[in-house]
MOPAC internal coordinates of N, CA, C and O (Angstrom, degrees):
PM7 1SCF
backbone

  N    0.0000 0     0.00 0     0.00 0    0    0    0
  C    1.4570 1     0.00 0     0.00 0    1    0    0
  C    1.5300 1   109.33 1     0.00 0    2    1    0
  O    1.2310 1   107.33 1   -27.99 1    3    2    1
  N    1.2234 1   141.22 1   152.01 1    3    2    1
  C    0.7141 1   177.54 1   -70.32 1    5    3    2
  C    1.4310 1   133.72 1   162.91 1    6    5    3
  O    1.2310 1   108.43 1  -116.94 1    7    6    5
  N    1.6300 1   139.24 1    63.06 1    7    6    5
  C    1.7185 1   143.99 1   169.56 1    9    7    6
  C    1.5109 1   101.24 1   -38.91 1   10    9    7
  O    1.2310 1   115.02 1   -48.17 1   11   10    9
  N    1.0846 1   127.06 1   131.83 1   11   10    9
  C    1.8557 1   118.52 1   123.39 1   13   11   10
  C    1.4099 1   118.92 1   -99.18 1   14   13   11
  O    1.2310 1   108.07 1   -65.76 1   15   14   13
  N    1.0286 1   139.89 1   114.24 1   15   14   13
  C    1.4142 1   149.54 1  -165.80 1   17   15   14
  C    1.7969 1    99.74 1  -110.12 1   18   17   15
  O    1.2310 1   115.23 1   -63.27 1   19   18   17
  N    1.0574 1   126.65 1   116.73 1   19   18   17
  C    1.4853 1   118.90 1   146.47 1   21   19   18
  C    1.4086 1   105.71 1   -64.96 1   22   21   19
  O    1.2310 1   133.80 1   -31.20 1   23   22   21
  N    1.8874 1    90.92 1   148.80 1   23   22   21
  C    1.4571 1   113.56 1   173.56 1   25   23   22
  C    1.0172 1   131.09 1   -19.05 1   26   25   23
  O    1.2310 1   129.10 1   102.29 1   27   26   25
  N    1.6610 1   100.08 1   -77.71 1   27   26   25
  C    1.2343 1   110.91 1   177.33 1   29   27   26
  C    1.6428 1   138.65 1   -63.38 1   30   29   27
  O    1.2310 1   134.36 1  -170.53 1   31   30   29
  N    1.4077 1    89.83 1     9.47 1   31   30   29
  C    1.8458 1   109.50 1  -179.77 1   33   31   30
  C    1.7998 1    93.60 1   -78.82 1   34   33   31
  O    1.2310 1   129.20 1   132.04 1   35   34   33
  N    1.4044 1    99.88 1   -47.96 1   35   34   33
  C    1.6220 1   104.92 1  -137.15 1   37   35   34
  C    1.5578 1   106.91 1   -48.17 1   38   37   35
  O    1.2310 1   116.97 1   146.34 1   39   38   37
  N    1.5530 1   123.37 1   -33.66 1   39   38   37
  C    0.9271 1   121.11 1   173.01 1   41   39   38
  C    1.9866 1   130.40 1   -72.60 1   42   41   39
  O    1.2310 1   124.20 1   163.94 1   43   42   41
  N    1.0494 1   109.54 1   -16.06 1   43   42   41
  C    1.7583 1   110.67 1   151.36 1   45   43   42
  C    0.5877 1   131.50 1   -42.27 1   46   45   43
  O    1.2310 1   126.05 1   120.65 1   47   46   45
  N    1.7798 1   105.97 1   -59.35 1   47   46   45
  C    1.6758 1   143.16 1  -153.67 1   49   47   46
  C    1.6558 1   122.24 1  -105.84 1   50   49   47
  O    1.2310 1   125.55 1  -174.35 1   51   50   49
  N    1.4180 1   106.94 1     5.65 1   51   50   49
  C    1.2852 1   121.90 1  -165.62 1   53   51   50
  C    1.7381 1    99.20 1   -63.01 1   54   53   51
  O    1.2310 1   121.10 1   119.29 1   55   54   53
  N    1.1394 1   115.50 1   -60.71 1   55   54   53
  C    1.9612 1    99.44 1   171.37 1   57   55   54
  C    1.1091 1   120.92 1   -44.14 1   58   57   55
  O    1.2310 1   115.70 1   104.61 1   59   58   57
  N    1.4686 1   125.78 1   -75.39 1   59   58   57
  C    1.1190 1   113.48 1   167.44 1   61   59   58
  C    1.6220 1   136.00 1   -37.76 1   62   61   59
  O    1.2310 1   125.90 1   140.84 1   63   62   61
  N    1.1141 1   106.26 1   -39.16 1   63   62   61
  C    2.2453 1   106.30 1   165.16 1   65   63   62
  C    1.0912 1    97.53 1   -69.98 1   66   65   63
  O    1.2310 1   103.58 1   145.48 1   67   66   65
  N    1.9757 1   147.82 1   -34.52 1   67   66   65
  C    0.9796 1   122.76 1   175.24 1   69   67   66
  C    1.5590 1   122.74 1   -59.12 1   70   69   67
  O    1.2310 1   109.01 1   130.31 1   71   70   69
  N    0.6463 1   138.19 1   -49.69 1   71   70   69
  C    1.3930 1   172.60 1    24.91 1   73   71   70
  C    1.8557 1   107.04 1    98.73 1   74   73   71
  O    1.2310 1   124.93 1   116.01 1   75   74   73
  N    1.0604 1   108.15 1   -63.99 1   75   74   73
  C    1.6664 1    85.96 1   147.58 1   77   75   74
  C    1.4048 1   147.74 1   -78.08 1   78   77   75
  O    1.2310 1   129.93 1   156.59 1   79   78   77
  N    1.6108 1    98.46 1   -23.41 1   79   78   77
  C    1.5603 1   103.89 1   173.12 1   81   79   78
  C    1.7071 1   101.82 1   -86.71 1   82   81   79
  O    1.2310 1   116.93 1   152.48 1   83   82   81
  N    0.8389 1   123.44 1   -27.52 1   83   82   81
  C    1.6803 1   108.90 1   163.44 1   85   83   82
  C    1.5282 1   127.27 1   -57.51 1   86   85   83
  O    1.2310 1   131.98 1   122.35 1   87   86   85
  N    1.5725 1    94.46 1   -57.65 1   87   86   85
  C    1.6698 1    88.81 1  -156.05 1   89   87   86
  C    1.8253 1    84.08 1  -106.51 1   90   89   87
  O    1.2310 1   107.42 1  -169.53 1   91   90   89
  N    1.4531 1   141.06 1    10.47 1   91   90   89
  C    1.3156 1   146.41 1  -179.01 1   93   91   90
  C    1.5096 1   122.18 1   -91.75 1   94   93   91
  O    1.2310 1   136.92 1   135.82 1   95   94   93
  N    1.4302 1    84.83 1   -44.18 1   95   94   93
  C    1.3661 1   115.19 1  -164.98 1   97   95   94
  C    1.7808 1   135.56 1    88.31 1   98   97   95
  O    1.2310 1   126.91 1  -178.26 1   99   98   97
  N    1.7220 1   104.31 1     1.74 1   99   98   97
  C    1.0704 1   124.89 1  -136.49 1  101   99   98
  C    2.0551 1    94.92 1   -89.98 1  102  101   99
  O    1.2310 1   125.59 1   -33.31 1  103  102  101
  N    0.8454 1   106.87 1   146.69 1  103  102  101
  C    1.4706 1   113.27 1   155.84 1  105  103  102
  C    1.3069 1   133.74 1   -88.71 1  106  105  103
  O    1.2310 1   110.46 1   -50.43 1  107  106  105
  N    1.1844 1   135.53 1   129.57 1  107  106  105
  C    1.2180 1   149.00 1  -151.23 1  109  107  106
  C    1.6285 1   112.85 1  -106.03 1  110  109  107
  O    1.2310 1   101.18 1  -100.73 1  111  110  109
  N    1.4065 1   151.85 1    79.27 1  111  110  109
  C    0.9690 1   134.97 1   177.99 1  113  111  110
  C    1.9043 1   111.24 1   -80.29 1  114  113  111
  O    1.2310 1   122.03 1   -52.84 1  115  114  113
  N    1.3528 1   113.72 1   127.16 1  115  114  113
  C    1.5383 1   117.24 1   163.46 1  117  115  114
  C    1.0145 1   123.02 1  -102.26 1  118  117  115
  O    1.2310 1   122.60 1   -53.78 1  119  118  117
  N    1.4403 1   112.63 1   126.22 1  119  118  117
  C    1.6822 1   123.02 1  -161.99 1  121  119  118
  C    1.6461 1   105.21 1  -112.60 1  122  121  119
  O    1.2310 1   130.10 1   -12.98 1  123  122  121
  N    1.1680 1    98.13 1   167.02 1  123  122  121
  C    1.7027 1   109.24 1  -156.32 1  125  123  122
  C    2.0462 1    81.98 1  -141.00 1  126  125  123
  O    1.2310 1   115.74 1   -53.96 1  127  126  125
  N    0.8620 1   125.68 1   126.04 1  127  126  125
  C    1.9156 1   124.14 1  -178.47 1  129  127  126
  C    1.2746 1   107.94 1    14.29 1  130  129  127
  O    1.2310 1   123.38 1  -119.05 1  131  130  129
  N    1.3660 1   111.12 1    60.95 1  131  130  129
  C    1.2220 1   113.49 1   152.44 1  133  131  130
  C    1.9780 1   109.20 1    83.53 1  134  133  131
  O    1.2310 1   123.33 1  -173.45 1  135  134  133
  N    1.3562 1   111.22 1     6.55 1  135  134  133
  C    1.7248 1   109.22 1   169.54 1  137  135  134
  C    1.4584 1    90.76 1  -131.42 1  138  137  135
  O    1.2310 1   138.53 1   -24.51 1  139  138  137
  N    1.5353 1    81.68 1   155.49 1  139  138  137
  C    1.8828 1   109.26 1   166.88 1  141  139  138
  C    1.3357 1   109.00 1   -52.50 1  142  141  139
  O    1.2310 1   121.94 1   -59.80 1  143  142  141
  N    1.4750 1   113.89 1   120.20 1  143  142  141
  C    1.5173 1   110.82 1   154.93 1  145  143  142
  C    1.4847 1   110.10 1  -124.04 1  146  145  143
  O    1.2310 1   111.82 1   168.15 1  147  146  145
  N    1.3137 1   133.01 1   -11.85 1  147  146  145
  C    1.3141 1    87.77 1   176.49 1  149  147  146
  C    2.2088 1    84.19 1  -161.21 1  150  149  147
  O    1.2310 1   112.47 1   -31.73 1  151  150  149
  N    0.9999 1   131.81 1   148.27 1  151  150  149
  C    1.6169 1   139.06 1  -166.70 1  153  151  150
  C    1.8091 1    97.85 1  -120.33 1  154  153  151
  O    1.2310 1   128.87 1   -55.94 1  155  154  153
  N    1.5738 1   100.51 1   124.06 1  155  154  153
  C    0.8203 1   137.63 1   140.43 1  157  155  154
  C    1.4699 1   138.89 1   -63.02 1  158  157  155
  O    1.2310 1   117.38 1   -81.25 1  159  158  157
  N    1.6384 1   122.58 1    98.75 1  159  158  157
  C    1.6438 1   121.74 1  -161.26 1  161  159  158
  C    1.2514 1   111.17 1  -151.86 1  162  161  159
  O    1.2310 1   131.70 1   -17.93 1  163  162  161
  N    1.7209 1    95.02 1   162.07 1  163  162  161
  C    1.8083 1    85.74 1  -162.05 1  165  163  162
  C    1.6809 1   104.48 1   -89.25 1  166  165  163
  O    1.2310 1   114.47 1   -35.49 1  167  166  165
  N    1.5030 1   128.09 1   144.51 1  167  166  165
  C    1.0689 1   138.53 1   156.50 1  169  167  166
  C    1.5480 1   120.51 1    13.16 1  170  169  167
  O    1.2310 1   125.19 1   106.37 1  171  170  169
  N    1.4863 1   107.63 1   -73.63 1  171  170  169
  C    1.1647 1   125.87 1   155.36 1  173  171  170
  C    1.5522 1   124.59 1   -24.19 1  174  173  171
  O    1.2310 1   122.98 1   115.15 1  175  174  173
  N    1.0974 1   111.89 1   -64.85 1  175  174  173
  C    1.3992 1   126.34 1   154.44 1  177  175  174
  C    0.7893 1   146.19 1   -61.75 1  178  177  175
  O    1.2310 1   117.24 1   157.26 1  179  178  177
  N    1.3275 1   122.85 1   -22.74 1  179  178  177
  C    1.5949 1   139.49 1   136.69 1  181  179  178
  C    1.9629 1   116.29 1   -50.26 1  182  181  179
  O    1.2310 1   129.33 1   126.73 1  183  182  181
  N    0.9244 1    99.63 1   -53.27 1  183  182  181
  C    1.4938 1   100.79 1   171.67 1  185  183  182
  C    1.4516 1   119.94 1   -57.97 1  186  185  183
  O    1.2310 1   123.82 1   133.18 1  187  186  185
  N    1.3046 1   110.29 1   -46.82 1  187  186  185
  C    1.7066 1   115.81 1   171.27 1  189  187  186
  C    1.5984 1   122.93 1   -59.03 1  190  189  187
  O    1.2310 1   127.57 1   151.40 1  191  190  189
  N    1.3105 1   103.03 1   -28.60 1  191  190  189
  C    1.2634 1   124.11 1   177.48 1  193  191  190
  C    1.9384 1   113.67 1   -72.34 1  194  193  191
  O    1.2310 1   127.20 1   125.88 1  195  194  193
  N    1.2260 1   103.75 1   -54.12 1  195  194  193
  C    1.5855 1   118.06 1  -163.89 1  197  195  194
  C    2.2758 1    88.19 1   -77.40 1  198  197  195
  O    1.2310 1   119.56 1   138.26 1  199  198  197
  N    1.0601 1   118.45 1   -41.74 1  199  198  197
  C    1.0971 1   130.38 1   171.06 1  201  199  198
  C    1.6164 1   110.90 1   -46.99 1  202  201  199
  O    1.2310 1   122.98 1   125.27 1  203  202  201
  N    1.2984 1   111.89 1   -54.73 1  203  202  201
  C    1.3818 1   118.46 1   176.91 1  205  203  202
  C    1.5472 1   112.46 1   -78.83 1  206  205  203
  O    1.2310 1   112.80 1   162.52 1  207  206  205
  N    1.2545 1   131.21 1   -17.48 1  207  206  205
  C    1.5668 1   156.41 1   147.00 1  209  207  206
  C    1.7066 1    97.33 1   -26.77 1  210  209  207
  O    1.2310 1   131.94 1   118.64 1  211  210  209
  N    1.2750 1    94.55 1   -61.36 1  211  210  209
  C    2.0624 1   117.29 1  -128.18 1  213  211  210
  C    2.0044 1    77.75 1   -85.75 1  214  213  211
  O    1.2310 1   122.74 1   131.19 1  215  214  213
  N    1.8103 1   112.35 1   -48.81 1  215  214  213
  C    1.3305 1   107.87 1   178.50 1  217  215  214
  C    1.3213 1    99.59 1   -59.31 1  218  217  215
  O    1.2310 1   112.26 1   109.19 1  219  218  217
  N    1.4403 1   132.21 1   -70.81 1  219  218  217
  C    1.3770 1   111.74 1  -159.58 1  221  219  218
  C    1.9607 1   115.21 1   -66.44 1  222  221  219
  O    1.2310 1   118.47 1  -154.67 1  223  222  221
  N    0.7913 1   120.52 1    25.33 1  223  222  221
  C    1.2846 1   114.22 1   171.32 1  225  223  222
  C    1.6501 1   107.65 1  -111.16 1  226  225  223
  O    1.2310 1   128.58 1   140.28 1  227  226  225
  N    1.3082 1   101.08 1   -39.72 1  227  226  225
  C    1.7466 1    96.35 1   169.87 1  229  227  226
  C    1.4838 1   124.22 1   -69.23 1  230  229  227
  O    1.2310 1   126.23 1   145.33 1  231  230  229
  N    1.1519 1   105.62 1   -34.67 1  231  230  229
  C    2.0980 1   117.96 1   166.85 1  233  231  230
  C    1.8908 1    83.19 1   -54.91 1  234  233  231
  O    1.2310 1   112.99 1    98.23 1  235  234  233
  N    1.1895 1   130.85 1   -81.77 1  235  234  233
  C    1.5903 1   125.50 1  -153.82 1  237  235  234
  C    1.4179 1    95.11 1   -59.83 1  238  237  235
  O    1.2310 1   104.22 1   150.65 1  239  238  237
  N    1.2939 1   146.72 1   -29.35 1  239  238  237
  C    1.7628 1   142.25 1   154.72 1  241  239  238
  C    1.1190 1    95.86 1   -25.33 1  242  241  239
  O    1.2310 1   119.71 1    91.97 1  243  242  241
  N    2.0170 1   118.16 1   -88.03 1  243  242  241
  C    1.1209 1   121.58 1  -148.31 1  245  243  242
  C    1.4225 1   112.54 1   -66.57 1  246  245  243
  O    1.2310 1   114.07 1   131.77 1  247  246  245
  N    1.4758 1   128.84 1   -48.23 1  247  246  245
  C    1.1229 1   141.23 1   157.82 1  249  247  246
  C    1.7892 1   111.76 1   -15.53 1  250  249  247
  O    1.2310 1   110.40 1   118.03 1  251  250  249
  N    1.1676 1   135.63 1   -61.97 1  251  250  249
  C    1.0701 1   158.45 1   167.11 1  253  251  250
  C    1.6711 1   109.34 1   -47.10 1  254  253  251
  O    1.2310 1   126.86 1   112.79 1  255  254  253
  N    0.8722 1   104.42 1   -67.21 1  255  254  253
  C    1.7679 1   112.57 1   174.28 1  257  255  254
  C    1.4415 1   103.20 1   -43.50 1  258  257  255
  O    1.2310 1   127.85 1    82.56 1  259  258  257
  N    1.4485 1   102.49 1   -97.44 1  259  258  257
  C    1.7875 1   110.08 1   142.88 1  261  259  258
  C    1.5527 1   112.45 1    38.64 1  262  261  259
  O    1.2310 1   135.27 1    99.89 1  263  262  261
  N    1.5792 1    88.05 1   -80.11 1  263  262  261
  C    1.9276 1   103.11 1  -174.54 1  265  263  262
  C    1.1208 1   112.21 1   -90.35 1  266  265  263
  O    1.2310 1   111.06 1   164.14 1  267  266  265
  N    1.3993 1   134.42 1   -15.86 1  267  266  265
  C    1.8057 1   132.01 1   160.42 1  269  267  266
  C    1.6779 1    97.75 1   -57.82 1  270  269  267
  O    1.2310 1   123.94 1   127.67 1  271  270  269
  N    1.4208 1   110.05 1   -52.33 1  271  270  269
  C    2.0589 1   119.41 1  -174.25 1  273  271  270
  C    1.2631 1    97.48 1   -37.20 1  274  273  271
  O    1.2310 1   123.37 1   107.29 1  275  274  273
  N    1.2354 1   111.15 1   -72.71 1  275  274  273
  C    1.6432 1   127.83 1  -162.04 1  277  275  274
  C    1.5259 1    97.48 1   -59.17 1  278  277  275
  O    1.2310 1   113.85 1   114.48 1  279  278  277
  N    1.1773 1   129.24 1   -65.52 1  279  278  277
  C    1.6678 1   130.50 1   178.25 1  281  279  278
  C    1.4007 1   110.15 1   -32.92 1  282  281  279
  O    1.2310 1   122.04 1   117.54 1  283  282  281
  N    1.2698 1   113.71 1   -62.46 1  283  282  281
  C    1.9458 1   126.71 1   177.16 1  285  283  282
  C    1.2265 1    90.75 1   -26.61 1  286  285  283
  O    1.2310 1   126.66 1   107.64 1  287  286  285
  N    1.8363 1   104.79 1   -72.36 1  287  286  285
  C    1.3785 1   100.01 1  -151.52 1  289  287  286
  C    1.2880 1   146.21 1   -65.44 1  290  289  287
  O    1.2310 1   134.70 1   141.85 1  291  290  289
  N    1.5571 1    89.17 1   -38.15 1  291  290  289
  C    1.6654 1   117.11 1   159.79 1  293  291  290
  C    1.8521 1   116.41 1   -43.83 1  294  293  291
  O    1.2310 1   133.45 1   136.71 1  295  294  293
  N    1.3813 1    91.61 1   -43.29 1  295  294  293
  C    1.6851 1    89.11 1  -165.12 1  297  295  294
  C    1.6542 1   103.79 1  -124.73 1  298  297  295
  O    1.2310 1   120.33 1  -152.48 1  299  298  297
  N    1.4752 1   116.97 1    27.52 1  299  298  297
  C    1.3047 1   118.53 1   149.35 1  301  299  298
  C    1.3438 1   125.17 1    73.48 1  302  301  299
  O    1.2310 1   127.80 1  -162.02 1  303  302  301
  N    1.6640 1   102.59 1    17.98 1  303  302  301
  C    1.3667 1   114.14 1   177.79 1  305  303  302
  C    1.0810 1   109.38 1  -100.41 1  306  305  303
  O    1.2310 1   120.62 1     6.96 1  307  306  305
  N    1.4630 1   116.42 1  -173.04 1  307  306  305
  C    1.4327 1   126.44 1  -178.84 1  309  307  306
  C    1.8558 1   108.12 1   -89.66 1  310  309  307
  O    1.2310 1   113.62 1   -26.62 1  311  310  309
  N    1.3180 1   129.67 1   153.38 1  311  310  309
  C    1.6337 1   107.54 1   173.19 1  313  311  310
  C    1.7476 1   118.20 1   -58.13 1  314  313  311
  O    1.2310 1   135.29 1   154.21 1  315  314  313
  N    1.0738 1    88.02 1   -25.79 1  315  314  313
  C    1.8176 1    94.70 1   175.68 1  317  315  314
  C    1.1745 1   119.78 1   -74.90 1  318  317  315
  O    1.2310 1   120.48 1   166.57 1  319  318  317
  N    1.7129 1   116.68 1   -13.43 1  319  318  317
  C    1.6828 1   108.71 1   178.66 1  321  319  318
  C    1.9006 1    87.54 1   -93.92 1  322  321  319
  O    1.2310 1   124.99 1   138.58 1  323  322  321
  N    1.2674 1   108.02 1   -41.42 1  323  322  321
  C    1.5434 1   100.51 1  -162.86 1  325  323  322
  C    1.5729 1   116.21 1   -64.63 1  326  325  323
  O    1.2310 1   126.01 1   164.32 1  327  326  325
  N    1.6430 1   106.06 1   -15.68 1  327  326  325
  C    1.5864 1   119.56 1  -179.45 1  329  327  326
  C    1.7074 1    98.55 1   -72.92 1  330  329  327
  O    1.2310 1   122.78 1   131.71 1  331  330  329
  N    1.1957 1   112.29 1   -48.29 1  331  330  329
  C    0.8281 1   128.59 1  -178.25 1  333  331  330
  C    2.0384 1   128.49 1   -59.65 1  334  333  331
  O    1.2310 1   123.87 1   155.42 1  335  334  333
  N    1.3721 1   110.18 1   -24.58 1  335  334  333
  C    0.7693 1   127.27 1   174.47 1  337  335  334
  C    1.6417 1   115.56 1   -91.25 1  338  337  335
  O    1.2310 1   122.49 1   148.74 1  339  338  337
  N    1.1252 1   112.84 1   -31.26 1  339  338  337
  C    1.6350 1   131.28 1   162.83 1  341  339  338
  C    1.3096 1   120.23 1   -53.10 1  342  341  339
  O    1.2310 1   131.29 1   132.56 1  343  342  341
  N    1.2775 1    95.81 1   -47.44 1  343  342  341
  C    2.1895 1   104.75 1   173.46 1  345  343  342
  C    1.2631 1    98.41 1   -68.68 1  346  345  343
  O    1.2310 1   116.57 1   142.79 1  347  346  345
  N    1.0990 1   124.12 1   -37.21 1  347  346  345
  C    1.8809 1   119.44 1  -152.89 1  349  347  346
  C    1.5772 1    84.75 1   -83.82 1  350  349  347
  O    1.2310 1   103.33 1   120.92 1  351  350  349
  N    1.3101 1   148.24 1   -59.08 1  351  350  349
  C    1.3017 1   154.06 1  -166.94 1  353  351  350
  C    1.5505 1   123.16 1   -62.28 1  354  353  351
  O    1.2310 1   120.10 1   180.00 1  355  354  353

């Protein structure tokens, strides 16, 4: 489930939002006129999150390499000129 709390709640209500996203499980959205600005989550969920972060940043690593390989080869450079040609571009 799911809180929306305006801003200016969060500070009243801060045990209690702790307090559900801990022992609830619940997510907390804090709104600013009526849009999301900023989510409230438990630990737990933070870790699963930064984890799924940390995977998709190493897939866009290899991915990246990947296309310097293929570049080298195609166009007969070394990976270090074609890495190299990627930053400059």
């Amino acid at each position: 489930m799911t809180l929306r709390i305006h801003a200016s709640e969060v500070r009243n209500r801060i045990g209690e939002i702790l307090a559900r996203v801990r022992y609830g499980g619940e997510l907390v959205l804090v709104e600013r006129r009526g849009k999301p600005v900023a989510a409230i989550l438990s630990i737990e969920e933070y870790h699963r999150l930064d984890e799924i972060r940390r995977q998709w940043e190493a897939l866009q690593r290899r991915r990246r390499f990947q296309t310097i390989r293929a570049s080298a080869a195609e166009n007969d450079l070394s990976e270090e000129e074609a890495f190299r040609l990627l930053q400059e571009g």
